[in-house]
C-alpha positions in Angstrom: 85.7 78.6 125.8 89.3 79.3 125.2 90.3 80.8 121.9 93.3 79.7 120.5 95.7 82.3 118.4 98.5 81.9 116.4 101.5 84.0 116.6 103.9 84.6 113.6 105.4 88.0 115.2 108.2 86.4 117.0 108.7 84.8 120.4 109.9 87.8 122.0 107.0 89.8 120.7 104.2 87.1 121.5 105.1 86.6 124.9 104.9 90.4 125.0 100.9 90.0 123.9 100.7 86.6 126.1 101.4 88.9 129.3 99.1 91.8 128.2 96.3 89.8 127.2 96.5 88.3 131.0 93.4 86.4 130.5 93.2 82.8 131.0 90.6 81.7 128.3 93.2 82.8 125.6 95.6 80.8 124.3 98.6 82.3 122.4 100.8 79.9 120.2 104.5 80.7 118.3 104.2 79.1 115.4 107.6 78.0 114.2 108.3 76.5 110.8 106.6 73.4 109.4 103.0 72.3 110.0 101.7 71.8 113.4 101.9 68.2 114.6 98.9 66.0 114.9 96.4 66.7 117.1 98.1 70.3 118.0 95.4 73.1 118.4 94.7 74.9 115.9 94.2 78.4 115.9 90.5 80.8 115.0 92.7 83.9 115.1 96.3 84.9 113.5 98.8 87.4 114.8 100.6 88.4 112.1 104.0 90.2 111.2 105.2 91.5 107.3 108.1 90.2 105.9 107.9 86.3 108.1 107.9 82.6 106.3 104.6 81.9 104.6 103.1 80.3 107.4 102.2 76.3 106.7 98.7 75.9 105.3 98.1 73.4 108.3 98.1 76.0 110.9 95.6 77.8 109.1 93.0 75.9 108.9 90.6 77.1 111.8 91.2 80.9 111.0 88.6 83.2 110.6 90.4 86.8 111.6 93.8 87.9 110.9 95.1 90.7 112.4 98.8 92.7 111.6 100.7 94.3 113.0 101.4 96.9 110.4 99.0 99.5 109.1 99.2 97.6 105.7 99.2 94.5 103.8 102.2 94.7 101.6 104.4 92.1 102.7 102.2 89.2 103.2 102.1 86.0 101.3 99.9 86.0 98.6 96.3 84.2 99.5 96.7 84.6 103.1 93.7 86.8 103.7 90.8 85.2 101.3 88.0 84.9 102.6 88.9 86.3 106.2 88.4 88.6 108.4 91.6 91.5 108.1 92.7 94.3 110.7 95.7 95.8 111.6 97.1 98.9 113.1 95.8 101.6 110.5 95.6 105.1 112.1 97.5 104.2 115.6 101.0 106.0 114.5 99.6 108.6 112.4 99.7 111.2 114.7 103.4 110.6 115.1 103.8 110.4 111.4 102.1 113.4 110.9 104.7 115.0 113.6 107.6 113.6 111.6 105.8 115.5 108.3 105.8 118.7 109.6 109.5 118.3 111.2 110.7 117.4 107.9 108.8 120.4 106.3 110.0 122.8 108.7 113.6 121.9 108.4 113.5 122.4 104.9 111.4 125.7 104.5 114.0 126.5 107.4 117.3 125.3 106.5 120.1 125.2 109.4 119.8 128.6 112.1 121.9 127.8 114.7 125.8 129.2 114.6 128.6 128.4 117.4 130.3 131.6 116.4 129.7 135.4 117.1 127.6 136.5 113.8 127.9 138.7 111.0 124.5 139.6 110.8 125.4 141.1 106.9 125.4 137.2 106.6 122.0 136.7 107.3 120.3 137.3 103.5 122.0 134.2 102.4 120.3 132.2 104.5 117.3 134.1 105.2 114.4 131.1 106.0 111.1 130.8 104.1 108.0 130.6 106.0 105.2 127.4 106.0 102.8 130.3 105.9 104.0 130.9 102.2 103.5 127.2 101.3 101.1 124.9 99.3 101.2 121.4 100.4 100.0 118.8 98.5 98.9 115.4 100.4 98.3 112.0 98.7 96.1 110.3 100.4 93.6 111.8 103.1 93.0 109.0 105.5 94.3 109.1 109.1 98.2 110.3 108.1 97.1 112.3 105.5 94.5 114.6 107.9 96.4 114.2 111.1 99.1 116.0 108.3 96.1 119.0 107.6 95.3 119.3 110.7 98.8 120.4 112.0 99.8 122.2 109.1 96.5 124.5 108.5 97.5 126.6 111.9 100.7 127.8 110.2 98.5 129.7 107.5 99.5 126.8 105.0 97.8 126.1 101.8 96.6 122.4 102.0 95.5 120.7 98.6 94.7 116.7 98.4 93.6 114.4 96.6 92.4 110.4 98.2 90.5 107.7 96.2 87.7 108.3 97.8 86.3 112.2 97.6 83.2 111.5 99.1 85.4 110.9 102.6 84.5 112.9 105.4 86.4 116.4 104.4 89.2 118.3 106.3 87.9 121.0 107.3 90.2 124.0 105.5 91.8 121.3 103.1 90.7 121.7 99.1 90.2 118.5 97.2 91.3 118.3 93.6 90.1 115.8 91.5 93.4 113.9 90.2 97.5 114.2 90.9 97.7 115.9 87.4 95.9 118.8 88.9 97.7 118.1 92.1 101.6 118.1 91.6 102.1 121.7 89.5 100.0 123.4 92.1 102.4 122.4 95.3 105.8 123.6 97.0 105.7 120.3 98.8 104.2 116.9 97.7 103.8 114.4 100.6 103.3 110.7 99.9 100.5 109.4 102.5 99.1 106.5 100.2 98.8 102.5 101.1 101.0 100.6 98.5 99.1 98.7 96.3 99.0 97.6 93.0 97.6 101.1 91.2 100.3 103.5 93.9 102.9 101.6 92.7 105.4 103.8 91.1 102.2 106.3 91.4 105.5 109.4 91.5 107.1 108.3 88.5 108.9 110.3 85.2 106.1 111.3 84.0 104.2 113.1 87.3 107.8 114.1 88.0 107.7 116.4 84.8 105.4 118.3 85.6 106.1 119.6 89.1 106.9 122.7 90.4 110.1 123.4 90.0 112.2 123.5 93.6 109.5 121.0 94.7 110.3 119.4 98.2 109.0 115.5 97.9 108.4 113.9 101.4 107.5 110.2 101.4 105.6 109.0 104.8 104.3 105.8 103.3 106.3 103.1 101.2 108.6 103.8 99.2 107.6 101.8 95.5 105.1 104.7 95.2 108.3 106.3 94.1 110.1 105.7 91.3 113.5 105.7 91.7 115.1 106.2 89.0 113.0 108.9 88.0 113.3 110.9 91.1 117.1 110.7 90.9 116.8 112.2 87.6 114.7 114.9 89.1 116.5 115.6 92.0 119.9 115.8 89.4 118.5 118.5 87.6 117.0 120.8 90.2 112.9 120.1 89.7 113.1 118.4 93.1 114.3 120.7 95.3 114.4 118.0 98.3 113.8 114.7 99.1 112.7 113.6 102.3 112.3 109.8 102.8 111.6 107.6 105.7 110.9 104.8 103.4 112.5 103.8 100.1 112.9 101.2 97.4 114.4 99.0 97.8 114.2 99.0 101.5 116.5 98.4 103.5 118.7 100.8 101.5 122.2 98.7 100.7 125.2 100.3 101.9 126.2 102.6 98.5 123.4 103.2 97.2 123.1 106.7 95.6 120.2 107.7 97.9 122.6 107.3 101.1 125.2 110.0 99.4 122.7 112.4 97.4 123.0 116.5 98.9 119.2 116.2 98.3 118.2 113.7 100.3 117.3 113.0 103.8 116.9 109.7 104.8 115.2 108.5 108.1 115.0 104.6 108.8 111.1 103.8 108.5 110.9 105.4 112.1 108.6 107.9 111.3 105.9 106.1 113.2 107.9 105.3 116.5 106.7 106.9 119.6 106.9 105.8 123.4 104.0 104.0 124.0 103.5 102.8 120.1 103.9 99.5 121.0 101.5 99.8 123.9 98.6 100.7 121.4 99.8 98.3 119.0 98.9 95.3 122.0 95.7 97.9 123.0 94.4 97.6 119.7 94.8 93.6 119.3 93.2 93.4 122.8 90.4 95.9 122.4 89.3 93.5 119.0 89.7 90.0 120.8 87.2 90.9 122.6 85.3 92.2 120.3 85.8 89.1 118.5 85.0 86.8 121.0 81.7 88.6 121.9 80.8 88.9 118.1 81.1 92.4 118.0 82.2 94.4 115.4 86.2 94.8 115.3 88.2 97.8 114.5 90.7 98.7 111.7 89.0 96.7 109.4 91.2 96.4 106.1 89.8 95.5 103.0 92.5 93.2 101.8 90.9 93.7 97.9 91.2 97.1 97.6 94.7 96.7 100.2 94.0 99.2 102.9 
C-alpha cells in the first residue's frame, strides 16, 4: 500500500527526501498554499519545516505522524500536533553542538595567542590564558546537547554542575546535579544554555538569575535565544557580571542589522550554525527514513517529542 506524505519543507528539500527514500510504495507531495483540490490524496504522514504557512486544514485530514525537521517545536502553528504522533531530529546535531560549546569555551578561557610579530615575551603576563581545568561549568538542560557537552568537557579536569527537569534521568557519569538554577548560577565560571524553549524557559536567564551570578561569568547560549532575556543581559554584560557572551542564537532572531548585540565588545555571535556539520543533512533524511519504516511496519518510531511538555 503506498503511503502518502506531505511535504511543507520546500520543493528543493522534498525532492531531496523523494530521491533518498527511493522506494516506490511512497508517495511524497509539496504542498503549496491553499487546500488540496478535490479528490487529491491526502496524506497519513507530514514532513514538516519551522517558520512555513500554517498549512490548510484540508491537507491534514488523514494525518496520524508528524515529523520535523528541527530538534524542536517552537515555530509551529498552534494546534498542529493534537492528537498526533510527533518526532523530529532531537539528539542528531548534538554532538556538533557540543563541539561548538567547548570551541566557544576554549576561546574565551584562552583569549587570542597567535602574534605575526617577533615577541616580547615580558609581554606575555598580560595575556597569560586561563585553563578549562580551573573551570565550573554549569549546563541547563542534560539531555543529548547538554551530556554530549559533559562528556567532552570532563577530560579537561573541568568541574561539571547541571541541572534538567527531570533528575531522575540517566546521570553523567562525573557530572553533579543540583536541584534548581538558584543553586546553579552563583556556583559557575560559565553558564551554558542547553534547554528546549517552551513556555516555562522562556526568559528562564532573566534580571533576576542574572543578579546573582558570579561575577566575570561567561554565558553561552546553544539553544534558543528567548531563554534569554535581553534586556537584562545587556545590562549585565554593561556592568561587568557577564564577563562574555557567546550566542548562536538570539532574540529576536534573525538579529536586524544595528542591533546592539551585533556591535557589543562582549559578544560573539555565530548564525544558529552551531549544529551544521557535513553529513547533518544526511542524518536528518536517515532519521525520517529509519521511522517510515518503522511507521509503516507499526513499530515504534524514534525521537519521539512530547508536543505537551514541548521537547
Amino acid at each position: 500500500m503506498t503511503t502518502v506524505v506531505g511535504s511543507t519543507v520546500g520543493a528543493a528539500r522534498t525532492q531531496r527526501y523523494a530521491e533518498a527514500l527511493g522506494d516506490t510504495d511512497v508517495r511524497l507531495l509539496d504542498i503549496v498554499a491553499g487546500p488540496p483540490a478535490p479528490g487529491a490524496p491526502l496524506p497519513t504522514v507530514l514532513l514538516a519545516a519551522p517558520r512555513r504557512p500554517a498549512v490548510d486544514p484540508g491537507w491534514l485530514t488523514d494525518v496520524r505522524w508528524i515529523h520535523l525537521v528541527s530538534a524542536g517545536i517552537d515555530g509551529y502553528p498552534p494546534g498542529l500536533f493534537s492528537g498526533r504522533l510527533v518526532t523530529g531530529a532531537k539528539g542528531i546535531a548534538a554532538p556538533q553542538l557540543a563541539e561548538w560549546v567547548v570551541h566557544a569555551l576554549l576561546t574565551e578561557v584562552k583569549g587570542d595567542l597567535w602574534v605575526d610579530r617577533p615577541y616580547d615575551i615580558t609581554e606575555w603576563p598580560a595575556r597569560r590564558p586561563r585553563q578549562l581545568a580551573d573551570a565550573t561549568v554549569g549546563l541547563v538542560g542534560l539531555g543529548e546537547i547538554g551530556s554530549n557537552v559533559a562528556r567532552r568537557l570532563l577530560p579537561f579536569g573541568t568541574t561539571v554542575l547541571a541541572v534538567r527537569r527531570n533528575a531522575y534521568a540517566g546521570p553523567v557519569p562525573g557530572v553533579r546535579l543540583l536541584a534548581s538554577l538558584d543553586d546553579l548560577i552563583p556556583e559557575v565560571d560559565a553558564l551554558v544554555l542547553a534547554a528546549p524553549a517552551t513556555a516555562q524557559t522562556r526568559h528562564l536567564i532573566d534580571d533576576a538569575a542574572l543578579r546573582s551570578v558570579r561575577p566575570g561569568v561567561h554565558l553561552v547560549n546553544v539553544a534558543r535565544g528567548d531563554l534569554v532575556d535581553t534586556d537584562a543581559l545587556r545590562t549585565a554584560l554593561d556592568d561587568g557580571r557577564i564577563r562574555a557572551a557567546t550566542l548562536d542564537v538570539t532574540d529576536p532572531e534573525p538579529l536586524p542589522p544595528g542591533h546592539w548585540l551585533w556591535h557589543h565588545p562582549r559578544v560573539r555571535i555565530s548564525p544558529h550554525v552551531a549544529a551544521w556539520a557535513p553529513g547533518h543533512d544526511d542524518a536528518q533524511v536517515a532519521r525520517f527514513r529509519d521511522n517510515l519504516d518503522r511507521f509503516r511496519r507499526g513499530g515504534a518510531l524514534t525521537g519521539v517529542i512530547d508536543h505537551t511538555v514541548g521537547y
